[in-house]
VMD Tcl script that draws the C-alpha trace (Angstrom):
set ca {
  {-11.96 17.62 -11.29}
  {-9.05 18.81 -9.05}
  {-6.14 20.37 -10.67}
  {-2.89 18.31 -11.01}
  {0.00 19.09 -8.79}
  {3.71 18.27 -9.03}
  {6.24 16.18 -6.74}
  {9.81 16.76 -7.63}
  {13.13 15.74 -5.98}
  {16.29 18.43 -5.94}
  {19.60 17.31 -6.27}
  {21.54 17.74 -3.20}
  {23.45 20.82 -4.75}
  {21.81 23.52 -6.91}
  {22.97 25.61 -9.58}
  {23.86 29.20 -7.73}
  {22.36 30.59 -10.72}
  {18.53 29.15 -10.56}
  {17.34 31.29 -7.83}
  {13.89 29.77 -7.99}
  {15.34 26.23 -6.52}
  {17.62 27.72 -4.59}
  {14.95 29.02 -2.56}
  {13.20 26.17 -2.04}
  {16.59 23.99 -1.41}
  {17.14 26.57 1.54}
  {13.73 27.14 3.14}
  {13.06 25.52 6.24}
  {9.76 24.26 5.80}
  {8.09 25.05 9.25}
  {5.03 26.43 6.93}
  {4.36 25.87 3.37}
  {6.97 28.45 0.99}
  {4.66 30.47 -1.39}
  {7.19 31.14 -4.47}
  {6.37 32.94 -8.01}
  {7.76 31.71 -11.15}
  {6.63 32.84 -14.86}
  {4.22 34.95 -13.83}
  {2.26 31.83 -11.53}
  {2.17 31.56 -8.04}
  {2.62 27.92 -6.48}
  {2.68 26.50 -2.62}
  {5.64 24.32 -2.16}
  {5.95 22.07 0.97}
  {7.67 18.93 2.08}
  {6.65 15.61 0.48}
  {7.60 13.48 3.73}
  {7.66 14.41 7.07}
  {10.14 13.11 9.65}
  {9.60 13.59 13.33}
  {13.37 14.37 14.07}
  {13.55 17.41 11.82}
  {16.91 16.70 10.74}
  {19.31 17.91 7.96}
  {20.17 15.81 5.03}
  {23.80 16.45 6.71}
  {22.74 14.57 9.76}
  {21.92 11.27 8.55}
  {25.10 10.35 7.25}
  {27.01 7.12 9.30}
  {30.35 5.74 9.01}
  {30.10 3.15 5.99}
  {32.44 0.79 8.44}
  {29.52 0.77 10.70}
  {26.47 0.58 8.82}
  {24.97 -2.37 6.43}
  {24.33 -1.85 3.01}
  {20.61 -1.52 3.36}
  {21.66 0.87 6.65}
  {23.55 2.90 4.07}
  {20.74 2.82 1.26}
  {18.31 3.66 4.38}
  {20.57 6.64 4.93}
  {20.83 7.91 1.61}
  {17.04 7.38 0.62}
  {16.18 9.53 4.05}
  {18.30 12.05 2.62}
  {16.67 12.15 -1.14}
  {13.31 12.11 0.75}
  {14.46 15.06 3.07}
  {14.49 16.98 -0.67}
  {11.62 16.04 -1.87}
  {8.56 18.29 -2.36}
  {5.36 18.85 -3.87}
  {4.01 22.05 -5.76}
  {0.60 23.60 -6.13}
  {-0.77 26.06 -8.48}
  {-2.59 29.06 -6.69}
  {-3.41 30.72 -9.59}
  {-7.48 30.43 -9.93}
  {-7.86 30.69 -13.33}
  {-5.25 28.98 -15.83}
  {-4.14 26.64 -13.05}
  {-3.18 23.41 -15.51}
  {-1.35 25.45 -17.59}
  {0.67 26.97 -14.53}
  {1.22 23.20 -13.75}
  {2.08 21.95 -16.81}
  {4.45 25.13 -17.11}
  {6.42 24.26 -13.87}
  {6.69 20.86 -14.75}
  {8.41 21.71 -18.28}
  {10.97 23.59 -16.37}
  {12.01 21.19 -13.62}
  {11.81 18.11 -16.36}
  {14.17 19.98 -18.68}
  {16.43 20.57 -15.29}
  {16.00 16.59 -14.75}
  {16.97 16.01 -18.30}
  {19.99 18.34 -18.31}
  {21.15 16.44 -15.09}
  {20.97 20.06 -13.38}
  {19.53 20.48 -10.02}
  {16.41 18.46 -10.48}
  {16.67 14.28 -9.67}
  {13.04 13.71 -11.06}
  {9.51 15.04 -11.63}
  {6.02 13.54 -11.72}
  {2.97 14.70 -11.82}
  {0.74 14.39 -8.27}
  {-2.34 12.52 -9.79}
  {-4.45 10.73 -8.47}
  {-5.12 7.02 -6.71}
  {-7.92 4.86 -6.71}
  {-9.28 2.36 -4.65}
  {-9.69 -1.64 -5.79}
  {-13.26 -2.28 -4.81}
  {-16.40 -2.57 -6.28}
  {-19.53 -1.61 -4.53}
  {-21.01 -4.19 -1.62}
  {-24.75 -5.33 -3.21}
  {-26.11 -7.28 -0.08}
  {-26.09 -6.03 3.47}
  {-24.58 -9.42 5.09}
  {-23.53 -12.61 4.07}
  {-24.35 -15.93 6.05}
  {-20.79 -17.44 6.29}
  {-16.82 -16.22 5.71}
  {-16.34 -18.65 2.43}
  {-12.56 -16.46 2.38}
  {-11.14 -17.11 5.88}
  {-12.57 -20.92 5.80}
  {-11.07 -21.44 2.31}
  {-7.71 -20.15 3.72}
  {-7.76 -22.32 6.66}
  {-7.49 -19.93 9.31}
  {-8.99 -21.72 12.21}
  {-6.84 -24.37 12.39}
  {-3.61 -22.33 13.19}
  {-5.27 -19.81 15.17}
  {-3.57 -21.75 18.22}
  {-0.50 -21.16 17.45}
  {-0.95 -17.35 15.97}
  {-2.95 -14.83 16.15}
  {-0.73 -11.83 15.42}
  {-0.65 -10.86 18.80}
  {0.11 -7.38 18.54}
  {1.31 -7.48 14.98}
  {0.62 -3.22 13.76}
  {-0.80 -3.67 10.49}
  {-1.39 -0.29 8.88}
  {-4.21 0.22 6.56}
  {-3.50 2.61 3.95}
  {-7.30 3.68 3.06}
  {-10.07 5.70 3.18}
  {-9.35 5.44 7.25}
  {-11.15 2.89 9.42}
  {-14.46 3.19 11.75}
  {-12.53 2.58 14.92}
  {-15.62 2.68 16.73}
  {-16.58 -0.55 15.21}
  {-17.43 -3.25 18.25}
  {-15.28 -5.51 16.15}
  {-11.93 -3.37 15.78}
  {-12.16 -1.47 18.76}
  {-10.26 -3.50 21.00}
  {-7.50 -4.27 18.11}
  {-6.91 -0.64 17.16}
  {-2.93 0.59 17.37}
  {-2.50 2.46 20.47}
  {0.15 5.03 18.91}
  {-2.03 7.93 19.69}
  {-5.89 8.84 20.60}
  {-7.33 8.43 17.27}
  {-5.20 5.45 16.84}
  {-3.38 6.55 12.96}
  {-3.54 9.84 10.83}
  {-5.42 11.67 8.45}
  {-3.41 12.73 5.64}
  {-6.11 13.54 2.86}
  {-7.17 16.27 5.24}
  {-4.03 16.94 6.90}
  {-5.45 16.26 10.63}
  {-5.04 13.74 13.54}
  {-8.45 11.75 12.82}
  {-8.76 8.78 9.98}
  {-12.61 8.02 10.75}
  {-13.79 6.27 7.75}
  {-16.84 8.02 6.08}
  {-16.40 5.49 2.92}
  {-16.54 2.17 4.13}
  {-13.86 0.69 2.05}
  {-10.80 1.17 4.70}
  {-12.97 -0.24 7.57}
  {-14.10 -2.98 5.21}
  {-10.20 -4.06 4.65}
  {-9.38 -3.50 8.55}
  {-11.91 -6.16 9.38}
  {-10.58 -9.05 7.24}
  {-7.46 -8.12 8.96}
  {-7.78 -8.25 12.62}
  {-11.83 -8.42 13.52}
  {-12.03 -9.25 16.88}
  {-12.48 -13.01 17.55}
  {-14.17 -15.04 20.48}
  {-16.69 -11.80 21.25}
  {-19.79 -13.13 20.45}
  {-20.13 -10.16 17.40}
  {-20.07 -10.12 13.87}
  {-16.75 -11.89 12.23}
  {-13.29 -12.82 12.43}
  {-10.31 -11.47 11.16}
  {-7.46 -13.35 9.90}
  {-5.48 -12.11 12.11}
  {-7.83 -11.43 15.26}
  {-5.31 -10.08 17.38}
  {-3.08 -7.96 15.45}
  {-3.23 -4.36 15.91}
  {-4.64 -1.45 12.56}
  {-3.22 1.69 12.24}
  {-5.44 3.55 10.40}
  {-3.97 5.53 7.50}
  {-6.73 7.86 5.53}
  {-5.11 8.98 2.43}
  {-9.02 8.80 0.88}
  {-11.14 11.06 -0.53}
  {-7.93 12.81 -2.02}
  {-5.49 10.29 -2.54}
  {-2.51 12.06 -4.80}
  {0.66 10.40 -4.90}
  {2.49 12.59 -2.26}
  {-0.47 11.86 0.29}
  {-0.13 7.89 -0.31}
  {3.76 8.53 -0.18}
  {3.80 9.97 2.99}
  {1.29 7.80 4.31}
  {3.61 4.82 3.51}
  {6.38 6.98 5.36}
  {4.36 7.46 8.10}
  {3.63 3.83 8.90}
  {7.27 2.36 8.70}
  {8.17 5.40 11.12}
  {5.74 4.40 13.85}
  {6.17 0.52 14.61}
  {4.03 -1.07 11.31}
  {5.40 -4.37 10.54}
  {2.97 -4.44 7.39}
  {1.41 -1.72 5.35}
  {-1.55 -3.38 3.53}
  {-2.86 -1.16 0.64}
  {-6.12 -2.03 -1.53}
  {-5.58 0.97 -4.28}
  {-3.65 1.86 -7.43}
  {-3.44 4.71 -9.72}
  {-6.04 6.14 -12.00}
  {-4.07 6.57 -14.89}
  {-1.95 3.33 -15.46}
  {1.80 3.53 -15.68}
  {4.32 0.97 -14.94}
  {6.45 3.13 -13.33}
  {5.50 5.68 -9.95}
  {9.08 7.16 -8.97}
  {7.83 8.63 -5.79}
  {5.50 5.59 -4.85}
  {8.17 3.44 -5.23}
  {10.89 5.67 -3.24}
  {8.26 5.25 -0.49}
  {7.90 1.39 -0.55}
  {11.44 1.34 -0.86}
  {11.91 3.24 2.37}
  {9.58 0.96 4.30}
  {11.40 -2.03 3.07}
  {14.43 -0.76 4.06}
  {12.98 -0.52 7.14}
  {11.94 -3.79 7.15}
  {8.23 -3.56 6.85}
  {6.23 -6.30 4.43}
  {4.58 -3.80 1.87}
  {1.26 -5.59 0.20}
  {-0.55 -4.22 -2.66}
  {-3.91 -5.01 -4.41}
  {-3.20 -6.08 -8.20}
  {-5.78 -4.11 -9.36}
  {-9.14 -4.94 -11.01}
  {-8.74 -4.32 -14.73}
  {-7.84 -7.54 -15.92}
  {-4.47 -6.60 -17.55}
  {-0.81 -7.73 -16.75}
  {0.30 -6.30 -13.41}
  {3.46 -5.91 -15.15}
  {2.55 -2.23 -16.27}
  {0.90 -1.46 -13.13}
  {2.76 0.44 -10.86}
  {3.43 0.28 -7.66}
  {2.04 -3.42 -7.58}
  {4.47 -4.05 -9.99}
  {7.25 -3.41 -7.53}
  {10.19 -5.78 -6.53}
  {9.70 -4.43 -2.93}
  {5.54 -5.34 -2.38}
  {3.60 -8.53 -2.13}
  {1.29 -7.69 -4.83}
  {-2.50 -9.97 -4.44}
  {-4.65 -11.28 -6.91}
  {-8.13 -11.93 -6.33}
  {-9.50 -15.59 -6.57}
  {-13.21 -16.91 -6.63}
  {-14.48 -20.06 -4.20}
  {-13.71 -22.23 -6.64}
  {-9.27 -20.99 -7.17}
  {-9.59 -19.61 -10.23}
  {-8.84 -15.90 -10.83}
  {-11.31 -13.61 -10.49}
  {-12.35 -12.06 -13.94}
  {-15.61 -10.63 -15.46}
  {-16.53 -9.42 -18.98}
  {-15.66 -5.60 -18.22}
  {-13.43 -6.24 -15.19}
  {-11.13 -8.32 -13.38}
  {-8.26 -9.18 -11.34}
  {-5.12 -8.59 -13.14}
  {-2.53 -11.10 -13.73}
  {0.88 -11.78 -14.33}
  {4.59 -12.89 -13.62}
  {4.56 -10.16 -11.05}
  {1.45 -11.52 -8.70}
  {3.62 -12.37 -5.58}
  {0.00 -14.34 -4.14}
  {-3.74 -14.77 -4.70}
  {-6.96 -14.72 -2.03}
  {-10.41 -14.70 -2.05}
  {-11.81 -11.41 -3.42}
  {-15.04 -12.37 -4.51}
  {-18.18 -11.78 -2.29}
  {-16.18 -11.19 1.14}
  {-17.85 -10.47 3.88}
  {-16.17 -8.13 6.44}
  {-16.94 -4.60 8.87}
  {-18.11 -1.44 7.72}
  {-20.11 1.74 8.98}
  {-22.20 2.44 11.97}
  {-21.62 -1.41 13.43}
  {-22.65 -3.39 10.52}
  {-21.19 -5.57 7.87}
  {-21.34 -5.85 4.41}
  {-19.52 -7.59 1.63}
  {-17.59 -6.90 -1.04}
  {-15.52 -7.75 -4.43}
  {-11.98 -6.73 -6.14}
  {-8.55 -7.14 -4.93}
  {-9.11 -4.50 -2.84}
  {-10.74 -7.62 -0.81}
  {-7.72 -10.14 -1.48}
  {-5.19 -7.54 -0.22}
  {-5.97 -7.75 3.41}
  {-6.35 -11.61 3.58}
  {-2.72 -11.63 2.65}
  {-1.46 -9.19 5.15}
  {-3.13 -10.71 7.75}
  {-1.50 -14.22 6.98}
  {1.54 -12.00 6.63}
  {0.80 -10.72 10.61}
  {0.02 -14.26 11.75}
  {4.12 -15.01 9.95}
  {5.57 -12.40 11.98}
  {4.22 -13.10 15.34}
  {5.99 -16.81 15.31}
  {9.37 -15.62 13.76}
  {11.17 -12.51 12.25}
  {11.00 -13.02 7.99}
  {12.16 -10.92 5.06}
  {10.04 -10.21 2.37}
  {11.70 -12.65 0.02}
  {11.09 -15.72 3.17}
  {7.28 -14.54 3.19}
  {7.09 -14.51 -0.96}
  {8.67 -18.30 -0.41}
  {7.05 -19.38 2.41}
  {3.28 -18.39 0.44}
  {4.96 -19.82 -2.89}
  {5.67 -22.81 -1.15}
  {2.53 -23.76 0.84}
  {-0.22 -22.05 -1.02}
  {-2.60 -24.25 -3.10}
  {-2.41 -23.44 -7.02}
  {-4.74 -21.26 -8.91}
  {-6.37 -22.17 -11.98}
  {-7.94 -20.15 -14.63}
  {-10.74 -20.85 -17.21}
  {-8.99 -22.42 -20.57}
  {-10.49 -19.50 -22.87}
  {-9.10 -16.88 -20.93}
  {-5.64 -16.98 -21.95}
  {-4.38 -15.09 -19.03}
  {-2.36 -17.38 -16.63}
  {-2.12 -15.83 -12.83}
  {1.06 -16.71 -10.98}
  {1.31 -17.00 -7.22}
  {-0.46 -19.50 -5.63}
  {-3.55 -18.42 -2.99}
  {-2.36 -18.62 0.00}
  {-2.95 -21.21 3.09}
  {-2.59 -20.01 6.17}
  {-2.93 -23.89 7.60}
  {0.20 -24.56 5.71}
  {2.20 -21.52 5.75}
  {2.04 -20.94 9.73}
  {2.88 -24.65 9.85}
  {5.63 -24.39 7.67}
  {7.76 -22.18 9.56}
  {9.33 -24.93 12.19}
  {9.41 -27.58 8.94}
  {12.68 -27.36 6.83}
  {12.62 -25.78 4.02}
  {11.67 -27.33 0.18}
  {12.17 -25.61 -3.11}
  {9.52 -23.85 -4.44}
  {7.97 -25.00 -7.33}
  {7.74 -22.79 -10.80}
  {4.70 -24.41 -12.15}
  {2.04 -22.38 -9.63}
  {-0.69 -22.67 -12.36}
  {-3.22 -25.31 -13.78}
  {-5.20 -24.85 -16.90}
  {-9.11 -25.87 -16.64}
  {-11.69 -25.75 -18.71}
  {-15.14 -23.90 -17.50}
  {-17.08 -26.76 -18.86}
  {-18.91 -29.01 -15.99}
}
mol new
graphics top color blue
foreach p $ca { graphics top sphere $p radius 0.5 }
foreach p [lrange $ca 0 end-1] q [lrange $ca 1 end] { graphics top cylinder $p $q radius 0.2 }
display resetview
């Protein structure tokens, strides 16, 4: 199992006396700073990485001339500039040389001294469950959803949807033509720190194609969103919290209008500090973050970053609207479940030119990110308009009478949501859930 690492955040001025911080505060980052501390030895670099290089001092605007969420921008950019992540080098003893630096900059964070927070750089996980048949004969998802009878007035033409993932097959003959042009390997690779996000898993390719799989060329399936365009994030096999971070960075840096992620953290927490400082960054920026819910059938409430103010975070619902659960697993639930989708037996792209199908909200994610790029090509919304506009026109969910666990957010309709957006607005309702029993 790999060894934990650290992400912690300096204040912007550091006690003269610490002169381990200090060190770090004033290196310049071109290469990673190897630093020693109680006897361990740990690689510090950069958490995010923006293209202009500049100093914290640099980002600072007249307050006359700026917005508030300009100014928040601003002064996130800057407590991301001072962010960084640690790694033990020691090779034996390398948890406790972790667990030993963290001590240290939590009782700095605690003493208000230096250090604005620490976490722990564990690990993420993806919210899929394994395809069991090869092909499926029909898309039950994007019929259920309505797609083809607003596909003349949107396709996302265009629309960069980045798919934070295991990477995509960009090869695929149904992505190939809607893969983001931003560079030659059309996103980035940052569980192995290089240029190329070829999918060796499946999973990210499998999300990409409910997305935007090319429509109208005589192969394979359809994407909700047939035109819109995937940047191809691979923060898979790895998949620590800095790498998803800066992934998320990444995207709302380089033209992504939504960042669709299908994953969630190993070890359940409702709060992520550094996740969340990320999302919060790309909203500010005005990108539509959506999340998967997660698959293990608790309240999304303590799941974090799903749990977020800032995401769209997707349930998973069955043929039938009801919420996806199982004996040992299921989609989770909540007040905080922005929307539902189908996540149940989803056919969609994967390796070497084929298709496959698969479960989870990991499925659901992308359906609602591409209804989100078919929004966005007919008008310019906030993430609050898109919450209302799916509230509003999405048919209700209902969930099995013994199960006591009540989904809200309604799964979404792509038939009435695109239609919606030229039709005056109505309040949305509360009530977004029906009981039923499972009896026939």
């Amino acid at each position: 199992m790999e060894t934990k690492g650290l992400i912690f955040e300096l204040k912007d001025k550091i006690s003269a006396e610490d002169e381990f911080l200090k060190k770090i505060f004033e290196y310049d980052f071109l290469s990673p700073l190897i630093v020693e501390r109680s006897g361990y030895e740990y690689k510090i670099e950069k958490v995010y990485d923006f293209d202009d290089r500049a100093k914290a001092s640099e980002t600072d605007l007249p307050e006359a001339d700026v917005s508030d969420d300009d100014n928040e921008l601003s002064k996130l950019k800057k407590r991301m500039m001072r962010t960084y992540k640690a790694e033990s080098l020691a090779e034996e003893a390398a948890e406790a040389a972790v667990d030993s630096l963290y001590k240290y900059l939590k009782s700095k964070e605690e003493e208000e001294e230096s250090v604005e927070h620490a976490q722990y750089d564990e690990m993420n996980e993806l919210h899929a469950l394994p395809p069991n048949d090869p092909r499926f004969a029909e898309q039950w998802g994007t019929q259920k959803i309505e797609c083809e009878a607003i596909w003349h007035l949107s396709e996302g033409d265009d629309i960069v949807v980045a798919v934070v993932d295991t990477g995509v097959d960009y090869n695929h003959p149904d992505l190939i033509n809607n893969m983001w042009d931003g560079n030659p390997k059309h996103g980035k690779n940052f569980s192995d720190g290089n240029d190329d996000p070829m999918d060796i898993d499946g999973h990210g390719t499998r999300c990409a194609g409910i997305i935007a799989a090319e429509r109208n060329n005589c192969t394979g399936i359809a994407g909700v969103a047939p035109k819109a365009k995937i940047m191809a994030l691979k923060i898979f096999p790895k998949g620590k919290h800095a790498i998803c971070a800066a992934a998320i960075q990444y995207a709302a840096d380089h033209g992504a209008r939504v960042i669709s992620n299908s994953w969630g953290p190993v070890e359940i927490n409702s709060q992520n500090t550094e996740i969340e400082k990320a999302v919060r960054y790309a909203f500010l920026n005005k990108c539509i973050v959506v999340f998967s819910a997660g698959n293990t059938n608790i309240d999304v409430g303590g799941y974090a970053p799903a749990n977020n103010q800032d995401v769209i975070a997707v349930a998973a619902t069955t043929r039938t609207d009801h919420r996806w659960f199982e004996i040992d697993q299921g989609s989770n639930f909540g007040d905080r479940i922005s929307a539902s989708a189908p996540g149940v037996d989803i056919l969609s792209t994967t390796l070497n030119s084929q298709y496959t199908d698969g479960d989870g909200t990991s499925m659901a994610c992308p359906y609602v990110s591409g209804l989100v790029a078919l929004m966005l090509k007919l008008k310019s919304l906030t993430l609050d308009e898109v919450k209302e506009n799916i509230c509003r026109n999405g048919d209700p969910v209902v969930f099995p009478s013994g199960s006591a666990t009540p989904i809200r957010g309604k799964r979404i309709n792509a038939r009435k949501s695109i239609n919606a957006l030229a039709a005056p607005p109505l309040p949305c309702s509360a009530a977004v859930n029906t009981s039923v029993s499972n009896k026939k």
